[in-house]
N, C-alpha and C positions, 0 to 999 in steps of 0.2 A: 504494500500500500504506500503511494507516494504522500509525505507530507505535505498539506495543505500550504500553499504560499500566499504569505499576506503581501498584498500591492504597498511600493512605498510610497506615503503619503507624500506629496509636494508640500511644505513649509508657505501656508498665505505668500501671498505676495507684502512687502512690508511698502506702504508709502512712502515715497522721498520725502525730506523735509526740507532739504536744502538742493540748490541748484544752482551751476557755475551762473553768474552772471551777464555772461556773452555768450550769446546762442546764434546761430544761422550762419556761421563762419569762422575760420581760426583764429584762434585768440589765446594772446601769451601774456600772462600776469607775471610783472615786476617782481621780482624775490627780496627788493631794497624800494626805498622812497627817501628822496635829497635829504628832508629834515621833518618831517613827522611823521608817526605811524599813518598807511596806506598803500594804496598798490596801484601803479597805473595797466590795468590791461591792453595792449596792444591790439588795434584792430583795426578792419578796414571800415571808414565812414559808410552807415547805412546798416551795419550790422545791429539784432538785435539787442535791447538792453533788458532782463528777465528781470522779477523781483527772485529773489536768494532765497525765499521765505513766504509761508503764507502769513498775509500782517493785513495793515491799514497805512495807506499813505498821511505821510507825515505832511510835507514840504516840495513845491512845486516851483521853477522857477525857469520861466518860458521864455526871460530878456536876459540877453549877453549885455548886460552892462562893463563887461573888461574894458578896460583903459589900461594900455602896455605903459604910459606917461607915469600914472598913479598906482598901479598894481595893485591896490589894494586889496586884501583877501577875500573881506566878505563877495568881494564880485569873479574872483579868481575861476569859478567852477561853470559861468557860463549857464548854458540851460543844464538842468537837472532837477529829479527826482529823490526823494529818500523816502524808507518805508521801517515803521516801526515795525518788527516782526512780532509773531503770536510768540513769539521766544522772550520778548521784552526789549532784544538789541535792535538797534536804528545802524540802518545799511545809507549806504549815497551813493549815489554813482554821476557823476556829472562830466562837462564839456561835452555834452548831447548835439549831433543834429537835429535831431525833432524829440518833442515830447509825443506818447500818443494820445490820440483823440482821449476823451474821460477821464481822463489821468488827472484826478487833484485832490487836494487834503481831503479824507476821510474815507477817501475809495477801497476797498476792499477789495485786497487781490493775492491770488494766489501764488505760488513757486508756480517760476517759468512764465506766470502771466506779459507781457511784453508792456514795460512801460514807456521805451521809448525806442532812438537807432543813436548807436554808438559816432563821435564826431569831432569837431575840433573847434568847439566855441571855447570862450574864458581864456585861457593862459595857455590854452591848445594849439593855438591859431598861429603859435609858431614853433610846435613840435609835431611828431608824427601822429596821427591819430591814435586817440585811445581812449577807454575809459577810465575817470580815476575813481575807485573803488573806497570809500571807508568805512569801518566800523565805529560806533561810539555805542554810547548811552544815551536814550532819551533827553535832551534837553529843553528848554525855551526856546523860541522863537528868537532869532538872532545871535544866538551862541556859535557860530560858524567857525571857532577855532577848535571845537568842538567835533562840531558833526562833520568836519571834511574828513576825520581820521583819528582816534583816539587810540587803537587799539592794531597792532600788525595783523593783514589780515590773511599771508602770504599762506600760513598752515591750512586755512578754514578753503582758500582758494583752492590750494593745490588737491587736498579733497574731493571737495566736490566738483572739479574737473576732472576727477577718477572716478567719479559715482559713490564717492565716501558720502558720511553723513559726520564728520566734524563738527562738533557744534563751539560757537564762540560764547557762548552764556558765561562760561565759569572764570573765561579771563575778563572779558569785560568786567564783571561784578569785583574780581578784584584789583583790576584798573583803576574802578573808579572809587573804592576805598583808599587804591595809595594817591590819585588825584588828590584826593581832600577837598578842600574849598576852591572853587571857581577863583583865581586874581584874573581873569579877563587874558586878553588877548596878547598872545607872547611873538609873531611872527606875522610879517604883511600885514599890520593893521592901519 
């Protein structure tokens, strides 16, 4: 009598929770940034820009107000997007060609949802295209030394450019314990 064979179950499929942030063409994330945590992704203008995370849009910014004369920071990023994720970290991604249509503070969007195409506004406009990627922590409105990049985001990228699931929660939160108190703006203000 041959023994019975149990079929082997297939394992759910598990949902992604995070997703490289440049989709629909190749795209290589900076392993370094000049002078603060962030990562520029390399890519060609037009490419898309995905949210990392399922969240709620934070922060919309549709006017290239860069001025090469002034440099200023808070205008440095050109058009862009950021989105709080259902994780609690705020992702950015800016120097955008286009934002997309619906795209604005409170929108509800999922990983991989397409918020904009990667491009060369802000301080882009005189390097290769790319997107610049940061992580931070939630903040106020106008904190942009902040949200352009608080946290390295090179491990969480390399990741989920592999189909990893890396989550950035645990350094963010202790980022922003050794951060301390906000003094304001320390570079391009």
């Amino acid at each position: 009598m041959r023994p019975s064979v149990v079929p082997i179950q297939p394992k759910p499929t598990v949902a992604r929770r995070y997703v490289f942030p440049v989709g629909g063409c190749r795209a290589d994330a900076s392993q370094s940034h000049h002078d603060y945590p962030a990562s520029d992704i390399f890519a060609d203008v037009g490419c898309l820009f995905v949210a990392p995370v399922d969240g709620r849009v934070d922060e919309v910014s549709r006017v290239d107000a860069w001025d090469p004369r002034t440099n200023r920071g808070a205008d440095r990023g050109g058009l862009s997007v950021s989105v709080v994720g259902v994780d609690g970290v705020r992702y950015y991604g800016s120097h955008l060609s286009a934002v997309q249509a619906g795209i604005r503070p409170g929108t509800v969007v999922r990983a991989g949802q397409t918020l904009g195409r990667t491009g060369k506004t802000g301080s882009a406009r005189v390097t290769p295209p790319h997107l610049h990627f940061g992580i931070s922590w939630p903040t106020s409105a106008g904190k942009w030394w902040i949200r352009r990049g608080a946290v390295p985001p090179q491990a969480f990228l390399n990741s989920w450019h592999r189909g990893g699931q890396l989550s950035p929660v645990a350094l963010v939160a202790k980022t922003r314990r050794a951060y301390g108190a906000d003094r304001g703006c320390r570079s391009y203000c």
